[in-house]
Residue frames as qw, qx, qy, qz and C-alpha x, y, z in Angstrom:
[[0.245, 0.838, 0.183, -0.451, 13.19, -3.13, 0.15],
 [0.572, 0.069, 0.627, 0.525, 13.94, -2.36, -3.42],
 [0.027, 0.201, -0.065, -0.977, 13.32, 0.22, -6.27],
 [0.178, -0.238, -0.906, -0.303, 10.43, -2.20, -7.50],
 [0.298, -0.520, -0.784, 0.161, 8.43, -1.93, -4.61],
 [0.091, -0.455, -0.202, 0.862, 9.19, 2.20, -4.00],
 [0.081, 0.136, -0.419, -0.894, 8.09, 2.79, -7.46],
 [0.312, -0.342, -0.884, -0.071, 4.96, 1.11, -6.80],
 [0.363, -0.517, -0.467, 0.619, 4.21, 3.33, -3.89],
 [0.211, -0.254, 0.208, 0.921, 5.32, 6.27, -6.28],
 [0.089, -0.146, -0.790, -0.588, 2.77, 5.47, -8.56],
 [0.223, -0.642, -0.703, 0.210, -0.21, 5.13, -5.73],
 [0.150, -0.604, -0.234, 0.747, 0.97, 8.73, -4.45],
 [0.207, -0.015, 0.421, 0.883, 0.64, 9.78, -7.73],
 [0.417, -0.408, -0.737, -0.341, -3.24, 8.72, -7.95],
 [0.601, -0.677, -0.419, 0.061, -3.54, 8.93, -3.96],
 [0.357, 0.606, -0.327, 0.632, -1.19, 11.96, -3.10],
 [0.475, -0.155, -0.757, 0.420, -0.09, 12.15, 0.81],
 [0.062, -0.052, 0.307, -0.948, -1.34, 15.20, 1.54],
 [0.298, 0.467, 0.797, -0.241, -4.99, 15.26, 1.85],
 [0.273, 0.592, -0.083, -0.753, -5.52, 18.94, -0.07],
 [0.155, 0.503, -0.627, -0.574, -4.17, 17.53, -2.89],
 [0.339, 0.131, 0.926, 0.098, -6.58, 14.63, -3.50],
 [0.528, 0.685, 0.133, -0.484, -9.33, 17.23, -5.05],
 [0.015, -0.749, 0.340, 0.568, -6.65, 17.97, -7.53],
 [0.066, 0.357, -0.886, -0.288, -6.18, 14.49, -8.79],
 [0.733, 0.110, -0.194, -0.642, -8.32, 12.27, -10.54],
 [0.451, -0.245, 0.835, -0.199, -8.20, 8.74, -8.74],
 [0.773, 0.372, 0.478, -0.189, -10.43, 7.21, -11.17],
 [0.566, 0.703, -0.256, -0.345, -8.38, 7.54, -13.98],
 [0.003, -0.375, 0.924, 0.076, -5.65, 4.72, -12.95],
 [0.821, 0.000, -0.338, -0.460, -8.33, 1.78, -14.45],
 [0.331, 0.254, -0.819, 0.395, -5.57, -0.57, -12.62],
 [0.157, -0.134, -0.797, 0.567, -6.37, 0.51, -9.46],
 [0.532, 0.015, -0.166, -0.830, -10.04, 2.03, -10.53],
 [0.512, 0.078, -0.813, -0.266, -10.71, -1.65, -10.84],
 [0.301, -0.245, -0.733, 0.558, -10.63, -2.34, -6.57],
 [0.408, -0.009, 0.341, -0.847, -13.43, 0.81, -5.92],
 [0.315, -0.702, 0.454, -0.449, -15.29, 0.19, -4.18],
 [0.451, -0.299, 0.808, -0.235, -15.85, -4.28, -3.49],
 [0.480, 0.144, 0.831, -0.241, -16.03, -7.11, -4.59],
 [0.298, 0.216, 0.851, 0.375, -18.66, -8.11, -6.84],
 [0.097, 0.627, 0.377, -0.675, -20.99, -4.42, -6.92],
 [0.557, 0.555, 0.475, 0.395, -20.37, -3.78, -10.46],
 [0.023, -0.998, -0.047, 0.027, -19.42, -0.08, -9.42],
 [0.730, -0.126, -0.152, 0.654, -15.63, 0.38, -10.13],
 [0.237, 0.641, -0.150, 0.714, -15.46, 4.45, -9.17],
 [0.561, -0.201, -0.488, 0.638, -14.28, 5.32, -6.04],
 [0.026, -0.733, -0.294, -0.613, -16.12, 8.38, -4.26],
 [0.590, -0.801, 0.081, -0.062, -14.72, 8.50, -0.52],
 [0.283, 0.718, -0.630, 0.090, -11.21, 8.72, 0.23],
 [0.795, -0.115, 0.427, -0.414, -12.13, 5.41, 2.09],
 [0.801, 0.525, 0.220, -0.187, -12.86, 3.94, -0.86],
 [0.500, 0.787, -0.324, 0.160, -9.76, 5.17, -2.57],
 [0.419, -0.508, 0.717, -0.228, -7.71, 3.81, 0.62],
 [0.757, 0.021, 0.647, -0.085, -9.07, 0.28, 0.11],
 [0.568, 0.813, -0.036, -0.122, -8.46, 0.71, -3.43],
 [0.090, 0.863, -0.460, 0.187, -5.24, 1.48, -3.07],
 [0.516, -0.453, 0.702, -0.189, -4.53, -1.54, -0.88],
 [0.879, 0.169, 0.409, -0.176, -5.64, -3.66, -2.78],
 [0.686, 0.716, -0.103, 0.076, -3.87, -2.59, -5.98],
 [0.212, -0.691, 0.677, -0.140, -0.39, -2.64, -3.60],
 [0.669, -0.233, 0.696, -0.117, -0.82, -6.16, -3.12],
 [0.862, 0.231, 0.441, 0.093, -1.40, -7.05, -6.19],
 [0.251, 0.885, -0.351, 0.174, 1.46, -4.84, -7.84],
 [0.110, -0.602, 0.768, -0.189, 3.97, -6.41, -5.62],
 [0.643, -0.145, 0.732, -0.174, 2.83, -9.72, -4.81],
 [0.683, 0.389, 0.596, 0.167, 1.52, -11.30, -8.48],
 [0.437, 0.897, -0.058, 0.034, 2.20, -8.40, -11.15],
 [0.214, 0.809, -0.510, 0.200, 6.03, -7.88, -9.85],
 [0.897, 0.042, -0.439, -0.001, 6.29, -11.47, -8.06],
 [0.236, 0.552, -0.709, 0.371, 7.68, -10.89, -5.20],
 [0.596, 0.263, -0.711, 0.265, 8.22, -13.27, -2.50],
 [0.453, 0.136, -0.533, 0.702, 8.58, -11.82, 0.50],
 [0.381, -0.658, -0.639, -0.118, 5.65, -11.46, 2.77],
 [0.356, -0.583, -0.328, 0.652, 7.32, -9.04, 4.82],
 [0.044, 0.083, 0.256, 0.962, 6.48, -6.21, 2.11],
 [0.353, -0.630, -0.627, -0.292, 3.08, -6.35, 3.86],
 [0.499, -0.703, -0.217, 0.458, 4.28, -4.45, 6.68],
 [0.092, -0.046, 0.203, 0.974, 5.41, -1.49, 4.32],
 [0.127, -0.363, -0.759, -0.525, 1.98, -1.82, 3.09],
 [0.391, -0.720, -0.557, 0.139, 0.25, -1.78, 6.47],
 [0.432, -0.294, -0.245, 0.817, 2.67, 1.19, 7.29],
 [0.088, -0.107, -0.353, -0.926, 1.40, 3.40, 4.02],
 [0.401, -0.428, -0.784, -0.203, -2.07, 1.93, 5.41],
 [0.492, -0.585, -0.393, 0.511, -1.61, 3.48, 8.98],
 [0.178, -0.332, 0.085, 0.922, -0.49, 6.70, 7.67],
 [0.299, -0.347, -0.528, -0.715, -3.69, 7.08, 5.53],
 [0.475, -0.541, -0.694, -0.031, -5.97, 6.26, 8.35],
 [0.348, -0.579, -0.474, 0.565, -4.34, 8.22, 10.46],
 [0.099, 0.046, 0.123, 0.986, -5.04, 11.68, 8.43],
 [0.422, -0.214, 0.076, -0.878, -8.58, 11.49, 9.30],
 [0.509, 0.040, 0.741, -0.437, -11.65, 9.60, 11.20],
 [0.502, 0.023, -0.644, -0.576, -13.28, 7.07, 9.11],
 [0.699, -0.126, -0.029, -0.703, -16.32, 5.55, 10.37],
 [0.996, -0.067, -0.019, -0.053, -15.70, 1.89, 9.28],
 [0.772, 0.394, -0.284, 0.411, -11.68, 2.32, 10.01],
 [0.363, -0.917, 0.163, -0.037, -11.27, 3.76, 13.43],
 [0.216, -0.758, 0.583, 0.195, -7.75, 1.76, 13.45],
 [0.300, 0.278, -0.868, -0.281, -6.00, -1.38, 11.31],
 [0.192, 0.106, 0.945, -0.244, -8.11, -3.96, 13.17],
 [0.490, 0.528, 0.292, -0.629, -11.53, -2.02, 12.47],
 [0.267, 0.620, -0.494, -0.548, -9.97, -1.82, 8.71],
 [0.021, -0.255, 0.945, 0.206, -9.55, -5.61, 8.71],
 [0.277, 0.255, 0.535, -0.756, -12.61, -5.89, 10.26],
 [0.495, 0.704, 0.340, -0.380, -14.91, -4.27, 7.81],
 [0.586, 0.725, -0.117, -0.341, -13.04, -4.12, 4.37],
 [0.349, 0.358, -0.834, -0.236, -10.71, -7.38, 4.05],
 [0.450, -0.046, 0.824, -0.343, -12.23, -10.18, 6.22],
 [0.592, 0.471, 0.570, -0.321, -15.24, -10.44, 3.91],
 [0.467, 0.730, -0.052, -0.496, -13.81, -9.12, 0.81],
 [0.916, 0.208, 0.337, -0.057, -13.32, -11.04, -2.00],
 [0.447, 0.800, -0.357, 0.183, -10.49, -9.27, -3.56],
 [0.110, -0.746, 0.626, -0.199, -8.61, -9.97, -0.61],
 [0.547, -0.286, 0.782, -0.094, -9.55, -13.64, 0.35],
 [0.863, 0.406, 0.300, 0.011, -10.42, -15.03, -3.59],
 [0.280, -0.248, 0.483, 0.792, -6.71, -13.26, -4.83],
 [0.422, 0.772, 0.475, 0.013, -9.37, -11.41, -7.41],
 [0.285, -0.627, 0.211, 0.694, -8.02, -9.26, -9.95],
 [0.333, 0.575, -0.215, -0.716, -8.30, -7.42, -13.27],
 [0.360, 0.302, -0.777, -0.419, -7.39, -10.46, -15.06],
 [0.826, -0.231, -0.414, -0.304, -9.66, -12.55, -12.76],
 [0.840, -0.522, 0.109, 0.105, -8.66, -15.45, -9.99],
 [0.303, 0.715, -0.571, 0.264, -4.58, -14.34, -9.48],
 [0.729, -0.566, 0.324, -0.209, -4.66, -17.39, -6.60],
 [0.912, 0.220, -0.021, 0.346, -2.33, -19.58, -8.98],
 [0.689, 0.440, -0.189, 0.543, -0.09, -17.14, -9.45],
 [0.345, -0.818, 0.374, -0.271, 0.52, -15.81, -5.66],
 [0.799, -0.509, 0.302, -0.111, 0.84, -18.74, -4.40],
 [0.866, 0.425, -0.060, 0.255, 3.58, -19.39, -7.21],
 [0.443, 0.532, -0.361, 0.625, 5.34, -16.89, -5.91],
 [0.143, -0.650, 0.355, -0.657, 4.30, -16.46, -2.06],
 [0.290, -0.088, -0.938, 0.166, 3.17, -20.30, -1.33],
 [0.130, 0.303, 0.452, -0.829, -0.02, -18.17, -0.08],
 [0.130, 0.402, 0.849, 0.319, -3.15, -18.48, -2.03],
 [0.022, 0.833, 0.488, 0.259, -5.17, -15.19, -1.35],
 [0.221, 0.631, -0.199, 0.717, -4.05, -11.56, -0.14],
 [0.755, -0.571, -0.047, -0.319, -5.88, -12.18, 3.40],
 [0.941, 0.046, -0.213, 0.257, -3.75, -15.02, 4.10],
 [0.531, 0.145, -0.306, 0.777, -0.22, -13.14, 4.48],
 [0.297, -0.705, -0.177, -0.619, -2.13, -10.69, 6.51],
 [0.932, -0.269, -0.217, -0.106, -3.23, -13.27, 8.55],
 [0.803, -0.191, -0.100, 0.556, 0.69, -14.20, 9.21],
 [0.285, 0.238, -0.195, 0.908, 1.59, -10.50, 10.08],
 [0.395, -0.683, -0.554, -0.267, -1.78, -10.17, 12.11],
 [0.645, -0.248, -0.281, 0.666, 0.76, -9.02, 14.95],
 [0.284, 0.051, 0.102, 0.952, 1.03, -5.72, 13.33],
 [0.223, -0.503, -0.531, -0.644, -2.68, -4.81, 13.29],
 [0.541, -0.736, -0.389, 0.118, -3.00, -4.16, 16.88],
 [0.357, -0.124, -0.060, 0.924, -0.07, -1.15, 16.61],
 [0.006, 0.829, 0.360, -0.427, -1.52, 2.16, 17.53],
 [0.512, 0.744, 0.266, 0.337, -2.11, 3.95, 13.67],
 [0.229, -0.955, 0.183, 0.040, -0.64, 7.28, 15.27],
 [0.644, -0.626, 0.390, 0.201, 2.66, 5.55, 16.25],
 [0.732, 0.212, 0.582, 0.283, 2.98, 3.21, 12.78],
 [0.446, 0.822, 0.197, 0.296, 2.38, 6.18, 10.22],
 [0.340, -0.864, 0.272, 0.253, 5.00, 7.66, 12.28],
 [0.544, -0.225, 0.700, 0.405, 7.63, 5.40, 10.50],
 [0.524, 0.723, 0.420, 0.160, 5.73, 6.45, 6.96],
 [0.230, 0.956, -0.185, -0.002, 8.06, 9.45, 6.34],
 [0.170, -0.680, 0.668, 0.249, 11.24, 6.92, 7.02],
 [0.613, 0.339, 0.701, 0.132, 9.73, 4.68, 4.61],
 [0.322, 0.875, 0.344, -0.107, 9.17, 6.93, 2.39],
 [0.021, 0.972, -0.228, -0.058, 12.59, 8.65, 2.37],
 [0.037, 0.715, -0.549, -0.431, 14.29, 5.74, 1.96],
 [0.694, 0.322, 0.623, 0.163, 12.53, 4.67, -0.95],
 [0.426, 0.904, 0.011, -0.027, 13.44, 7.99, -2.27],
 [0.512, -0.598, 0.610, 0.086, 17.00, 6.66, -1.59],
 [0.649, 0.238, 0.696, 0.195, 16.37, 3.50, -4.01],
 [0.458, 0.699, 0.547, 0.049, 14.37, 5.69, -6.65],
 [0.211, 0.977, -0.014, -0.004, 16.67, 8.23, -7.15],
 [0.880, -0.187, 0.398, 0.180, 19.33, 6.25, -7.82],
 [0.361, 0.697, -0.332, -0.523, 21.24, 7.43, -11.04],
 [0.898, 0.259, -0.170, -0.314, 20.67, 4.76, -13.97],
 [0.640, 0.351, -0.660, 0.178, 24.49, 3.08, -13.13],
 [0.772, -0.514, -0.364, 0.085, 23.29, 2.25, -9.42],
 [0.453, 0.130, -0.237, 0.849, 25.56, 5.21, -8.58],
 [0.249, -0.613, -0.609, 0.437, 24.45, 7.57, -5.49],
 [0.201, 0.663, 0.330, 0.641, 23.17, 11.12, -6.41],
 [0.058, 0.060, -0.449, 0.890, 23.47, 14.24, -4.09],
 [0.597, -0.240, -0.226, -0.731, 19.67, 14.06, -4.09],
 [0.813, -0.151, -0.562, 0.024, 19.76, 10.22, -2.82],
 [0.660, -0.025, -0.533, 0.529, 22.51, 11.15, -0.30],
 [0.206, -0.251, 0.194, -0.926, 20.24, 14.18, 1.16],
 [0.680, -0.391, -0.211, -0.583, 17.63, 11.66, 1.64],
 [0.779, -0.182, -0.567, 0.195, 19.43, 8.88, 3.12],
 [0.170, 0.201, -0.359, 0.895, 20.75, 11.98, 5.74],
 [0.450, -0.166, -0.141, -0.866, 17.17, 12.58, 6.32],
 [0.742, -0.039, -0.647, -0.172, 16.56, 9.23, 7.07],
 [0.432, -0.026, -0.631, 0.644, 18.88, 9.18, 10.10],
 [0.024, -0.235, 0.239, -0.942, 17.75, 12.01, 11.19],
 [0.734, -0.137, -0.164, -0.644, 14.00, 10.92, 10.81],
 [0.715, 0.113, -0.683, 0.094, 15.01, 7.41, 11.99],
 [0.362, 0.021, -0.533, 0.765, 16.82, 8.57, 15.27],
 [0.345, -0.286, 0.130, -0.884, 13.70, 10.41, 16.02],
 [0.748, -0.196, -0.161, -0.613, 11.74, 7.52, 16.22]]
């Protein structure tokens, strides 16, 4: 984990806030980034009109923020992903997402964003696999497939110590010195940790 990958995250919530109230408030279609992923594929529609929609969005634009835009490496930042994934699902019933399997199911298996590495600038399959030896976003899925049979309920559970400490990283003070703000969350952590 890193401040890369929180601020990433920061950036979604900004667009895709956690709460649910607060998604009226905010205009998801304005990030063109991640405006790009509503709703699939090759539809020619890029606005997003179900929070569904804005979910799979969202995923998509995670992966390709971290994996080809900020290069990292490390496949195991798919399993933050799936976490922030599980905690969206689990704030209400969707239809074609009862849990992570359904999700794979019906909105990566078939989609082309996830198994052609598609993106704003076109085919991004050169440059994952520069940096993840993995040629499409499916793929590293695929090799964490493990995690998609955890009960959503349980997983988003571990979203608020994810969350807290990436506010740990991200509030950091510019000489990589701890702030009383950082050192209330990382307290929080434990606390939230030890619960689970």
């Amino acid at each position: 984990m890193d401040k890369i990958l929180c601020e990433q995250f920061d950036t979604l919530r900004n667009y895709l806030p956690d709460e649910l109230e607060k998604h009226e408030s905010v205009n998801f279609n304005q990030n063109e980034n991640i405006k790009y992923y509503c709703p699939n594929g090759e539809s020619g529609k890029t606005e997003c009109k179900t929070d569904i929609d804005k979910i799979k969005a969202g995923c998509l634009w995670l992966f390709e923020q971290l994996f080809v835009k900020n290069k990292k490496s490390n496949i195991s930042i798919v399993e933050y992903i799936i976490v922030w994934l599980s905690y969206k699902l689990n704030q209400k019933k969707y239809d074609e997402a009862k849990d992570l399997n359904d999700f794979y199911t019906n909105c990566i298996e078939n989609n082309t964003h996830y198994t052609n590495c598609n993106n704003d600038s076109g085919n991004c399959s050169t440059q994952l696999n520069e940096n993840t030896g993995y040629t499409n976003y499916k793929d590293i899925i695929d090799k964490r497939n493990n995690m998609l049979s955890t009960n959503i309920k349980n997983m988003s559970k571990i979203y608020d110590a994810f969350k807290l400490l990436c506010n740990v990283y991200t509030e950091l003070n510019a000489d990589n010195t701890i702030s009383n703000k950082s050192l209330e969350n990382a307290s929080e952590f434990v606390k939230k940790y030890n619960e689970l």
